[in-house]
N, C-alpha and C positions, 0 to 999 in steps of 0.2 A: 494483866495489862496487854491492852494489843500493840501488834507490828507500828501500825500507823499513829498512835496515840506517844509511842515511844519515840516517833521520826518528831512528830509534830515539839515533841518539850528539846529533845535536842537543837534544832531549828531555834528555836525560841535561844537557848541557851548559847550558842554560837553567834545567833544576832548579837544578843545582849553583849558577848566579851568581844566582838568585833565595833561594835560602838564605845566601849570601855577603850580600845586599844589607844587611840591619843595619849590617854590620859597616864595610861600602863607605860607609856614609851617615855613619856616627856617626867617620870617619874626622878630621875636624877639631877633635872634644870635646877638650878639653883635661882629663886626670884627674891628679890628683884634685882635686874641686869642691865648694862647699858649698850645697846646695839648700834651700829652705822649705816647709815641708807648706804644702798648697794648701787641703783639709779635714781634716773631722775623722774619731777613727776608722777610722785606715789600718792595717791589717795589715801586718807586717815578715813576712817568708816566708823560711824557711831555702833555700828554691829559683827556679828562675823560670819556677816556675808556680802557678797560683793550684789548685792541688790539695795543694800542699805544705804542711808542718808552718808555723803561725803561732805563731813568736818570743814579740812583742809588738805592740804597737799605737801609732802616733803619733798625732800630731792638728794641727789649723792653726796655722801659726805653730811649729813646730817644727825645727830644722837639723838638717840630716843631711849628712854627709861623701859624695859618688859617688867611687869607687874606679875604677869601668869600669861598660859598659854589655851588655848581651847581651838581643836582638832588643828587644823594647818594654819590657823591665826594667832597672831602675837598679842595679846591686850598690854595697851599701853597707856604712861600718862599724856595728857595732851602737850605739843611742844608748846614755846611758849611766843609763837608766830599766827596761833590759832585766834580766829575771830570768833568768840560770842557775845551771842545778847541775852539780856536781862530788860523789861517791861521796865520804863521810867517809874509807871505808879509802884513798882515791891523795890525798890531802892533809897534810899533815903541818904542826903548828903553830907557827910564828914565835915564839920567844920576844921575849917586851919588850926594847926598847934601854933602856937607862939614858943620860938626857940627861949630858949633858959640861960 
């Protein structure tokens, strides 16, 4: 095997457990957790990145459930302040119970 064939799989091999490390780190979190916003005016992100679609927004003093982690972002479940939608036509309406 040559010099450079050798650099090239180590390279390879050090990428690889340097993208692994999040995951190596965060190995002892115990999920699922419940955290406190820290400030205010945080963006909830449908992904984890900070280019992605914003959900909603939390602010200080707020719990939020972690699920799991992935590299420097918390997945979480959505709080229950959060606005979505659903297409009127894929819904279909509950009729009333009548109490007993």
């Amino acid at each position: 095997m040559s010099y450079s064939f050798l650099k090239k799989i180590l390279a390879s091999v050090l990428f690889l457990l340097i993208m692994q490390a999040p995951s190596v780190f965060s190995a002892d979190q115990n999920f699922p957790f419940r955290g406190i916003v820290t400030v205010n005016n945080i963006n909830i992100r449908a992904d984890s990145t900070v280019t992605s679609q914003i959900i909603c927004t939390v602010n200080k003093g707020d719990r939020l459930e972690v699920v799991s982690e992935r590299y420097d972002w918390y997945k979480i479940t959505l709080p229950h302040k959060a606005s979505l939608y659903i297409k009127k036509t894929w819904l279909k309406t509950e009729e009333a119970r009548t109490m007993r």
